[in-house]
C-alpha positions, 0 to 999 in steps of 0.5 A: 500500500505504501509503494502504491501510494508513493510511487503512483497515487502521488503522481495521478493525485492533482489529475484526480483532484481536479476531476473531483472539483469539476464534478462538485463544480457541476453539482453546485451548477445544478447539473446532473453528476454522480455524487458517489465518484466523490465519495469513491476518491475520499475514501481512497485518500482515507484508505492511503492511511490505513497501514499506518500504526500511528493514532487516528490522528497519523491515518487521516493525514494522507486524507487531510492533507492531500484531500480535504484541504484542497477541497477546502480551498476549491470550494471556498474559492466557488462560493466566494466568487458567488458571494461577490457576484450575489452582493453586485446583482441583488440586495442583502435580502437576496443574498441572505436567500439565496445564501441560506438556501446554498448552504442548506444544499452543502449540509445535505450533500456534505454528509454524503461523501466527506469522512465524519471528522472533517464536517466541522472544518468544511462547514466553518469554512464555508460559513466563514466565507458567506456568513462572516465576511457580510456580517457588517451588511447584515447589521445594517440590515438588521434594524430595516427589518425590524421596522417592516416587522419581517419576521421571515426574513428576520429569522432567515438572518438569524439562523444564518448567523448562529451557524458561526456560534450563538455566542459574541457573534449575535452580540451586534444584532442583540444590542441593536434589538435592545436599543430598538425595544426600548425606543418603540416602548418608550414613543408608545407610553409617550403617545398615550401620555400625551392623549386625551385620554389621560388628565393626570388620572391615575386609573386612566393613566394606569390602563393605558400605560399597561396595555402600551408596554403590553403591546410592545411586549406582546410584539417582541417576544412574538418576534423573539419566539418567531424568528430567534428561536427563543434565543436566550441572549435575545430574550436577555435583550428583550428585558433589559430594554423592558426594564429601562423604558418601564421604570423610566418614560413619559409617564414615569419620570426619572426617580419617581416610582410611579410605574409600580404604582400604576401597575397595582392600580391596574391589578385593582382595576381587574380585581374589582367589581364594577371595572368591566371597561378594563377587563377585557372579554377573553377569546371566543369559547373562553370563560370569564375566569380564564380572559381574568387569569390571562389579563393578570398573568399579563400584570405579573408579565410587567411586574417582572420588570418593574425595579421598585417592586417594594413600592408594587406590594406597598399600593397593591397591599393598600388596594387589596385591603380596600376591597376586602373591607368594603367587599369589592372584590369580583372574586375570591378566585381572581384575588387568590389567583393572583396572590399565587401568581405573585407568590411564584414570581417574587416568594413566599416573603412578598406574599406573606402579609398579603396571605394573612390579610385573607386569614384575618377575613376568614377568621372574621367570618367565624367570629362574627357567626359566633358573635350573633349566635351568642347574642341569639341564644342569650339576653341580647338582641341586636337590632339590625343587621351587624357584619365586623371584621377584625384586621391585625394592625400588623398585616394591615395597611391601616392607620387608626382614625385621629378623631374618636368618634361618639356613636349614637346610642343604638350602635354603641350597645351593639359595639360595646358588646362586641368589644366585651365579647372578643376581649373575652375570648381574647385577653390582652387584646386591644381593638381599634374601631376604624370607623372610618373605613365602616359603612350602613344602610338607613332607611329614612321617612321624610314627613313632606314627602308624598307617594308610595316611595315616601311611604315606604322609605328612602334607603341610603347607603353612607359612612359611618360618619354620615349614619352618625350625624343623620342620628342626630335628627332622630328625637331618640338621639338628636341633640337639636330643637324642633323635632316637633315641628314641620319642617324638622330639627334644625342643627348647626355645624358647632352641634354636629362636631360637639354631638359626634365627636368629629373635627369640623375638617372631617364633617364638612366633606361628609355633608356635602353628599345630602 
């Protein structure tokens, strides 16, 4: 074998190459050729080495050297000639297909008759030579496509780049991608800051400002999953230009922490009854819970960018108390969804206190069912319908009133019983009444008033604070004059503040409702 490969397949050796690479000439050409004579002469250069008793690295050499590096040069040489010609006929666009598609045809064909061991240096040759010479046209392309929104063509560039490495040769293309994110979400909260459909309105402000980073969110990660194959240093990019116009745009000066408090009166918004004109209906077929659960997996999608997340919990904890108090939740799913949701993407820490808030409320519940049931089975009985809730000061964003207030007769009896009762059954506790965050329901009879509503009464739904002063025109507990006459007690502010207990700052607001 040696004799023959020194004496005779030295001399023929530059005969048969040059065969070879007319044959692959014709093929690249499209031509019809027998693609196995190529496959034939590679594995006769590999067979020169096989009577050597070196490593596998020493029987390769005659393959490697006489056959793979000569093929090497002659193919790059071809498809140089081709990518200069490509680049003066047609555009980028043109070459980046005409380039994908060729490559794709080498990848096929290559397997077919070069030896296993020389694939990588072939094809990182060939992307060396199409691919990595043009990566300056290619970034100049990058940005126009993104402007045109061509997700085809995006991914064709994309994946005709990550053949030379997924590593720091994207990098150009990740950082044009960030700096573009950013710009188009910081001009969408700039057009809608300036619509007239904000006024400094926090809940108008909050909707529009969410659904602009959503729509911009929504559009880039659709062009990350699409065209950059959920590319991990894309996906990086993505969030950090999220991350930079969220917390600092139009809408949310520089050091002002207003997007977390936006987004957590979004959260309020869709967690609350009466905001139908922010939850949206969900696609066709789908349920009320399943559009609510979508629209706050879409809250804890921004959430994840926002860098104030303690100023998130501070006002999404202030809105959650308000609802459970006065019951305006649309749901106890949604609130406990969401309380899972949160709990999944910040901790256990970041949901404690909001957990305990709906531990308080459910032990209320019992209590107040065991309340009314004492007072029912004993000497006691309340003379309208009583509902309280006993919040722990510590989970709580709650501030005890400044004024106490003198409650009318009929309610402090009720309440000092309650007072009685839990001090009881829980020794050492001190209760705060926070009258201001209570409300009623009183029907009222106006002597003047004609018809069959005025005979049947007039039910208002007020504060504490207003049922309170209304008690006061009643001769059971009024402090006035003239409930004889027919026009009705007359009371001035001065009995109104000494009769409640109420500062003059704090009754005013509460009379201009009647």
């Amino acid at each position: 074998m040696s004799l023959w490969r020194d004496q005779f397949f030295m001399s023929i050796r530059s005969t048969l190459l040059d065969s070879v690479f007319s044959l692959m000439t014709r093929i690249r050409n499209g031509q019809v050729a027998d693609i196995n004579l190529v496959k034939s002469v590679a594995d006769s250069f590999v067979s020169l080495g096989n009577d050597d008793s070196g490593g596998m690295s020493k029987r390769m050499e005659v393959y490697e050297k006489y056959f793979l590096v000569p093929f090497i040069k002659a193919s790059v040489d071809y498809y140089r000639e081709e990518a200069d010609r490509l680049l003066q006929e047609g555009s980028t666009i043109d070459y980046i297909v005409r380039v994908s598609s060729r490559l794709q045809e080498e990848d096929d064909r290559v397997e077919l008759y070069l030896h296993e061991s020389s694939l990588k240096e072939f094809k990182d040759a060939l992307n060396k030579v199409l691919i990595t010479r043009q990566n300056e046209k290619f970034c100049m392309e990058f940005e126009p496509l993104l402007d045109s929104r061509d997700t085809l063509n995006l991914k064709r560039l994309y994946s005709l780049m990550a053949r030379t490495g997924k590593g720091s040769t994207l990098d150009p293309l990740r950082d044009v991608f960030s700096a573009y994110v950013k710009k188009a979400g910081l001009e969408a909260i700039k057009q809608v800051s300036g619509s007239e459909d904000t006024g400094g309105a926090i809940a108008k402000d909050a909707r529009l400002f969410v659904n602009a980073v959503l729509g911009v969110h929504s559009l880039f990660a659709g062009i990350l999953h699409d065209s950059f194959e959920g590319d991990t240093g894309f996906s990086k990019s993505l969030d950090n230009a999220c991350m930079d116009f969220i917390n600092t745009n139009a809408m949310c000066p520089d050091g002002e922490p207003r997007a977390p408090q936006m987004l957590a009166h979004y959260c309020d918004t869709l967690l609350k009854k009466g905001s139908g004109n922010v939850r949206k209906a969900g696609a066709e077929g789908a349920s009320d819970e399943d559009s609510l659960e979508a629209q706050l997996s879409q809250a804890i999608c921004v959430l994840k960018y926002i860098s104030a997340t303690d100023v998130f919990q501070k006002f999404y904890s202030q809105h959650l108390s308000r609802r459970l108090v006065y019951e305006q939740s649309v749901s106890s799913y949604g609130e406990e969804m969401m309380i899972s949701k949160l709990k999944e993407n910040s901790g256990v820490d970041f949901t404690s206190r909001l957990t305990r808030m709906f531990t308080d409320m459910t032990i209320s519940k019992e209590m107040s069912e065991e309340f009314k049931e004492k007072c029912s089975d004993g000497d006691f009985a309340i003379p309208f319908d009583f509902d309280m809730k006993v919040l722990h000061t510590v989970s709580w964003p709650l501030k005890a009133p400044d004024n106490k207030l003198l409650l009318p007769s009929q309610l402090s009896s009720v309440c000092n019983r309650f007072t009685n009762y839990y001090q009881n059954k829980h020794n050492g506790r001190k209760l705060n009444w926070m009258w201001q965050h209570s409300k009623a329901e009183i029907k009222m009879f106006f002597p003047k008033a004609t018809g069959p509503a005025a005979k049947a009464g007039y039910i208002f739904h007020v504060s504490t604070f207003q049922l309170a002063i209304l008690m006061l025109f009643s001769d059971e507990s009024g402090p006035g004059t003239g409930y004889d006459s027919p026009n009705g007690p007359t009371l001035t502010l001065e009995q109104i503040t000494q009769a409640t207990g109420l500062s003059v700052d704090i009754v005013k607001p509460e009379l201009e409702i009647f």
